[in-house]
Structures are given as structure tokens and as C-alpha cells.
C-alpha positions as CSV (number, residue, x, y, z in Angstrom):
1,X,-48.8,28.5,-91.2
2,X,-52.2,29.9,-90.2
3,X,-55.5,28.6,-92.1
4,X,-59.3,29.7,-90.7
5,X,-62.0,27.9,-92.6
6,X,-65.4,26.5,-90.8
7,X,-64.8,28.2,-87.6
8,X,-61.4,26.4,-87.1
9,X,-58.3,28.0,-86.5
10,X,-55.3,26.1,-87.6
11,X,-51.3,26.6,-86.5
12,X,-50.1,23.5,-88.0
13,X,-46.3,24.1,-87.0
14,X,-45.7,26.4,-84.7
15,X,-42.1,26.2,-83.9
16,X,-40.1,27.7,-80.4
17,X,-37.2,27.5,-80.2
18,X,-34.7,27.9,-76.7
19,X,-31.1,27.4,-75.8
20,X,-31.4,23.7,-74.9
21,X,-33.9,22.6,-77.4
22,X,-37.2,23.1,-79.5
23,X,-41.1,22.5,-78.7
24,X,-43.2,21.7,-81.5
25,X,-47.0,22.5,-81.5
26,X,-50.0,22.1,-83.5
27,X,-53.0,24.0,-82.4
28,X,-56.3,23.7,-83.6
29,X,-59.0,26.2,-82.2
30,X,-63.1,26.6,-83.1
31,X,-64.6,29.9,-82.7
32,X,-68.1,28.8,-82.0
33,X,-67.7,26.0,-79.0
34,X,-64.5,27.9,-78.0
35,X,-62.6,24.1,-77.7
36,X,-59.0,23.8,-78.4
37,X,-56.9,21.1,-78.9
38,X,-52.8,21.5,-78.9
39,X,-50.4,18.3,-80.5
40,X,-46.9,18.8,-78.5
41,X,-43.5,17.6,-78.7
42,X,-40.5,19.5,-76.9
43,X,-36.9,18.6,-76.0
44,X,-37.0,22.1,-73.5
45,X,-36.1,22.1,-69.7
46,X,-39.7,22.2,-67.8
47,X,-39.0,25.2,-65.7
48,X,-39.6,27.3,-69.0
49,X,-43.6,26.9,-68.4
50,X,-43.5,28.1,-64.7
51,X,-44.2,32.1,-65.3
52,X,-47.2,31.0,-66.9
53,X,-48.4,28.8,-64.4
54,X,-50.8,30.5,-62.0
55,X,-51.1,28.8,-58.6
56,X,-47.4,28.7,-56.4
57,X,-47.9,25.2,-55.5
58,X,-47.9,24.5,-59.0
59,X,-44.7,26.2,-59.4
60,X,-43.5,24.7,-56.5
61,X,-43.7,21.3,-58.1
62,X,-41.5,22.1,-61.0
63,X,-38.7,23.4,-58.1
64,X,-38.1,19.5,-57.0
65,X,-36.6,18.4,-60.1
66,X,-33.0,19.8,-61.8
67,X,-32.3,18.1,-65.4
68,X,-29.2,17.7,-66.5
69,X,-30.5,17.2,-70.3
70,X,-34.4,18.0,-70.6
71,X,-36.8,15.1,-70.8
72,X,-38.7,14.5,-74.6
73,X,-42.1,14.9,-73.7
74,X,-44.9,14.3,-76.5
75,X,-48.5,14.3,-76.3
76,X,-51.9,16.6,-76.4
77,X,-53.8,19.3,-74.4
78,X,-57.3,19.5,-75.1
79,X,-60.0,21.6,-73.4
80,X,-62.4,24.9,-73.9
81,X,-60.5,28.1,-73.8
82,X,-61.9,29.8,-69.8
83,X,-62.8,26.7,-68.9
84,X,-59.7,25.1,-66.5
85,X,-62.2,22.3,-65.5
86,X,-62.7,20.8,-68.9
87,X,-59.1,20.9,-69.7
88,X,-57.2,17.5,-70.1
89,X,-53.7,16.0,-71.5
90,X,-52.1,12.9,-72.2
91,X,-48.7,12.7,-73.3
92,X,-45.8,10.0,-72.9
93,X,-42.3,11.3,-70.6
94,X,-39.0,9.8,-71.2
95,X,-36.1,11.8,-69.4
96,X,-32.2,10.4,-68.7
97,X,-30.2,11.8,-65.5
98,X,-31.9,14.2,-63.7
99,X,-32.3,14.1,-59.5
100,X,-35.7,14.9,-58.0
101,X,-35.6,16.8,-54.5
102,X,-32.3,15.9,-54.6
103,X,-32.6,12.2,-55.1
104,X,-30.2,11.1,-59.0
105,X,-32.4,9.3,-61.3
106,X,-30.7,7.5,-64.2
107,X,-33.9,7.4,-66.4
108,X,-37.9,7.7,-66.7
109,X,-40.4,7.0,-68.8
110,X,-44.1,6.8,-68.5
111,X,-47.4,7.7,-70.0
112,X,-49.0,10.3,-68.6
113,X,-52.7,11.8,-68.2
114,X,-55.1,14.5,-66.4
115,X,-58.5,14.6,-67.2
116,X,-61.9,15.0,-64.8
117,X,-59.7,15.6,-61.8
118,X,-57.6,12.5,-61.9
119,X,-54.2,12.2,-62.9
120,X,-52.7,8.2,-64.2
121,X,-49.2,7.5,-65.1
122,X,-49.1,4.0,-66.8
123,X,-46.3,1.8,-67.4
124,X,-44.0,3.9,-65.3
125,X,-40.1,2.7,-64.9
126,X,-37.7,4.9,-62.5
127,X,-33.9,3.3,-63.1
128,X,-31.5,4.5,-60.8
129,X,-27.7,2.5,-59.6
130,X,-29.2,0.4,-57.1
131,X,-32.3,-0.8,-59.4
132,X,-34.9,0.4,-60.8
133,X,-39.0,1.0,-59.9
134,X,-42.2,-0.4,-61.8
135,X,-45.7,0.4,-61.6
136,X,-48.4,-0.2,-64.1
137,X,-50.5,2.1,-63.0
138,X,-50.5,5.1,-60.6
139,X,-53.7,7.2,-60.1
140,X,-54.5,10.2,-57.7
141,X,-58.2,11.6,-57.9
142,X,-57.7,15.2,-56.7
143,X,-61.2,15.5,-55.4
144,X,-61.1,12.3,-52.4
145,X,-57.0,12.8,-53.2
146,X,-56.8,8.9,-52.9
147,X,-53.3,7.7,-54.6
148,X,-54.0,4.3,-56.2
149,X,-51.2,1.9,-57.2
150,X,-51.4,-1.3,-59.5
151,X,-48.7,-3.9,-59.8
152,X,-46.2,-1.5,-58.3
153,X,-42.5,-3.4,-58.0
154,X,-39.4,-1.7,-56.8
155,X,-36.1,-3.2,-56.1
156,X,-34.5,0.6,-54.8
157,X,-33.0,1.9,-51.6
158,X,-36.0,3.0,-49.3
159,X,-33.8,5.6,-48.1
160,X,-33.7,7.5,-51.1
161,X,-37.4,6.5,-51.9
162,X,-38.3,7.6,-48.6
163,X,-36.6,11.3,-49.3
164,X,-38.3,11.3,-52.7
165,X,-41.4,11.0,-51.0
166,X,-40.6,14.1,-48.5
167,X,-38.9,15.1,-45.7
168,X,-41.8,13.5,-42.8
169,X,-41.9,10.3,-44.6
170,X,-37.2,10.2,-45.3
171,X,-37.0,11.1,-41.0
172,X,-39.8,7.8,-40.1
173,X,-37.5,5.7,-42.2
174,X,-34.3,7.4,-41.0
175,X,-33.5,4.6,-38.3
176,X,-33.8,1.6,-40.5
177,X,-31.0,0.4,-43.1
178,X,-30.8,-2.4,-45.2
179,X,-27.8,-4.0,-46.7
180,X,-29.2,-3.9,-50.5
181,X,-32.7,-2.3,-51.5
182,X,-35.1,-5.0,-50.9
183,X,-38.0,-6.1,-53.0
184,X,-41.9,-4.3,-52.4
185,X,-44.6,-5.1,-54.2
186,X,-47.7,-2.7,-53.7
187,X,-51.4,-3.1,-54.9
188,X,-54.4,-1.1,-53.5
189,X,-54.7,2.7,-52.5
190,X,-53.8,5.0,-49.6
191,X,-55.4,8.2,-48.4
192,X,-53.0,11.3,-49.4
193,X,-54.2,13.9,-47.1
């Protein structure tokens, strides 16, 4: 469906549709102010959206993670069409057996945002054999790139943690083993670079 009236361009259901699943969208676009707005739900692997993504590191990110099934991500973009800064999203993630660089994870979920620079994921839950991960909210600014953690519980093994992290942060922790994945709590924040 396509309707124009009052300077508003409608697609109501816009439908795609790949091998391992479907992403629904609903975009709604104003000629005047040039600001868009795009209602999302897909069931599609997330390496489809890397040839549009511009910037390799960006496209590097999407390279740490191999799905098994893909994750059911639904949620909104919003923004002003040439305008990157003023572009936002919120959505909520929920994804089942996947490993991410290299690391099996028996489920996710989380709400997710990005607006203004900074990026929050609230009520985050990693389950994986040994346990499982909770945070109740995680937030990096990208301009002072500070990574902020609140109530942040994890019951997992640090080794695999620590390889999750990256490969400087799995060899520090290489020397130290623990006979079952002990209990952290984090509050506060830590300078990411």
C-alpha cells in the first residue's frame, strides 16, 4: 500500500521476504521537514543489512556473531533523511543459540536504543550452560565513550566472558581458573578507550 496526503508518505506494509524469514516495515515519510519514521519487525539473519552499511567497522561488528536461527528483533528508526546525526532507534532483541566471537550463547533478550550519541540496552539477560548474565542497564556515550553499567549480575565462566570481551582482555585472564563461574556484581562506569 502507498497513500501521500498532507505531505506524508505512507508504506503501511511493506513486506521482504528471505530464505530464513520475513521483515516487516511501516514507513512514514514528510516531504517538507524531510523526517522519517520506520515501525520494524523481522525474523532475518542480521548479516543481510551489512552491504548497506557504510563504515567497515560497522560491518565488522556484525562479523562476531553466527546465528543458528535469526534473532526477532522489533522496534523503530526515526530520524531526517541526510541527516545521520538526528537518526535514532529503539527496538527490543530476543535471539536463542547463537555464539558471539566464538563464545555459544543459549539465549538473549534486551531492549535496545541509540539516540544523541548514546547507545542503552535495558533489562539485558545472556543465558548460556553455566548461568546466565543480568544487567539493568548498560550505556556507552560515543562522544567521552564511557561504558556505564547498573545492577549488572553474572553468575558465568570469566573465561568465556573474558574472550567475549576480546582477545587483550581473554589473554590477562588466561592464568586464572575457577572451579564454577563465580558471582560479580558491577555498578559504576569505566573508560572504553
Amino acid at each position: 500500500d502507498l497513500v501521500y496526503s498532507n505531505l506524508t508518505w505512507r508504506l503501511p506494509n511493506l513486506v521482504a521476504r528471505r530464505p530464513e524469514g520475513e521483515v516487516r516495515l511501516a514507513l512514514r515519510s514528510h516531504t517538507g521537514t524531510q523526517d522519517f519514521q520506520i515501525d520494524f519487525r523481522s525474523s532475518i539473519d542480521p548479516h543481510a543489512v551489512t552491504p548497506a552499511l557504510e563504515e567497515e567497522k560497522q560491518k565488522k561488528g556484525f562479523d562476531y556473531f553466527s546465528f543458528e536461527t535469526p534473532p526477532m528483533v522489533e522496534g523503530r528508526v526515526w530520524g531526517r533523511w541526510r541527516e545521520r546525526e538526528r537518526t535514532g532507534f529503539r527496538a527490543s532483541v530476543a535471539a536463542t543459540n547463537f555464539t558471539f566471537r566464538a563464545q555459544q550463547v543459549d539465549g538473549f533478550s534486551a531492549g535496545v536504543s541509540f539516540a544523541n550519541g548514546f547507545f542503552s540496552m535495558t533489562n539485558a539477560v545472556v543465558r548460556r550452560p553455566e548461568g546466565e548474565a543480568k544487567v539493568d542497564t548498560l550505556g556507552y556515550d560515543t562522544r567521552t565513550r564511557r561504558l556505564y553499567l547498573t545492577n549488572a549480575v553474572c553468575r558465568l565462566e570469566p573465561a568465556a566472558v573474558a574472550k567475549a570481551i576480546g582477545p587483550k582482555t581473554a589473554h590477562s585472564l588466561e592464568a586464572y581458573q575457577f572451579l564454577e563461574p563465580p558471582l560479580a556484581r558491577v555498578n559504576g562506569w569505566v573508560q572504553a578507550g
